[in-house]
Every structure is written in structure tokens, then in C-alpha cells.
C-alpha positions, 0 to 999 in steps of 0.5 A, a space after each residue: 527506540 520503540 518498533 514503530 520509530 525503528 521502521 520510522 527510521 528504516 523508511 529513508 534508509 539508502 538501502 533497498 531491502 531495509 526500506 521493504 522491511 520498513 513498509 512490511 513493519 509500518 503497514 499495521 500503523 497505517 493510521 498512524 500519521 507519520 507511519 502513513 506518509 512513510 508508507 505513501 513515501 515507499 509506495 512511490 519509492 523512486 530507488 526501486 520498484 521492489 519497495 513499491 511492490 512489497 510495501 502495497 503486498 503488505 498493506 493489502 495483506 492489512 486490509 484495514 480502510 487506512 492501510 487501503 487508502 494509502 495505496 489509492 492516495 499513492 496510485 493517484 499520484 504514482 506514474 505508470 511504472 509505479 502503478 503496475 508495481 502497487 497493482 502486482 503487489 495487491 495480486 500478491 497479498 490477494 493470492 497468498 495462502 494465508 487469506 487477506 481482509 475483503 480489500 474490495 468491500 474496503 474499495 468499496 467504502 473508499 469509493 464514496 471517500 470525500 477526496 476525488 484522487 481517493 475515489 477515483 483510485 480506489 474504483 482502480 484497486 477494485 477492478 484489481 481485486 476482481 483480476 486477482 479473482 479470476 
């Protein structure tokens, strides 16, 4: 079983901690489409929120317009409680040590996407990239 169906796999595991693992090893195939859904299905993990705050970290510490895309995708359809998690998790990976891609220039081209939910998200993720600066 190659990386990618292992995490495949662990993304609808019962436990909690391996679907964290599953959302840190999918985020670099975010644009992979089974690895996308997986991720979109973890950003809005309905067992516990630590998925949801782990699972954006890790793929705003990718920072590639894929693996940015599936956070606004998941932030257009995600609650209240939801949101502030993928919101706390972008501060996270923002204010690592180890330094993340321009997640606002990626909002910023995501900005002029042809899905409105995405558009509309991402000018959301924006102003959490502008937060995490302050």
C-alpha cells in the first residue's frame, strides 16, 4: 500500500489522532482529487475539532493554491465552530518557526476563482493571514 492510500485509509479511521495523521500526510496531495475530498472531509471532521485545527495547520503550512483552496472550499461550507478551528489552525502554521509559502498571495489569486463559495472564502482566509501578522 503506497503513502498516499495508507492516509487515504486513516482519513475514515474511528480514531482521532490517526485521522490528524491522515490530514498532515494528505495535505501534500492536495491536488490529488481523492486526497482533496479526504482533506475537505477532515477540515470538517464532525468527531473532534482537533482534526479540523491540525488538518488546515498542515495545509497552510503547504501553501500551494490546492492545498489553500481546500481550506476556503471547507470554510464555505463549515459552521461557526468549524471555522474558528481552520482559522486557529492558519495562525498556527503562520506563526511556525519554520516559515510557510505567502498564503496571502495564494488568497489572493483564489480571490478571482470562478466558484463564488471559494471567492468569498478566500478574502476570509486573507484577513487571517493579515491577524497572524500582527
Amino acid at each position: 500500500m503506497s503513502g498516499l492510500e495508507a492516509a487515504l485509509a486513516e482519513a475514515s479511521s474511528p480514531s482521532w489522532s490517526q485521522r490528524v495523521r491522515a490530514g498532515r500526510d494528505l495535505a501534500s496531495f492536495a491536488d490529488v482529487p481523492d486526497a482533496a475530498e479526504a482533506l475537505v472531509g477532515l477540515l470538517l471532521d464532525v468527531e473532534d475539532t482537533a482534526v479540523t485545527r491540525q488538518t488546515a495547520e498542515a495545509l497552510a503550512q503547504v501553501g500551494t493554491p490546492a492545498a489553500v483552496r481546500l481550506i476556503a472550499l471547507a470554510v464555505a461550507r463549515a459552521d461557526d465552530s468549524h471555522v474558528e478551528w481552520m482559522r486557529t489552525g492558519v495562525h498556527d502554521a503562520l506563526a511556525g518557526p519554520d516559515g510557510v509559502p505567502d498564503v496571502a498571495a495564494v488568497c489572493g489569486q483564489l480571490a478571482q476563482d470562478p466558484e463564488e463559495a471559494v471567492c468569498l472564502a478566500a478574502r476570509e482566509l486573507s484577513t487571517w493571514t493579515d491577524e497572524a501578522r500582527c
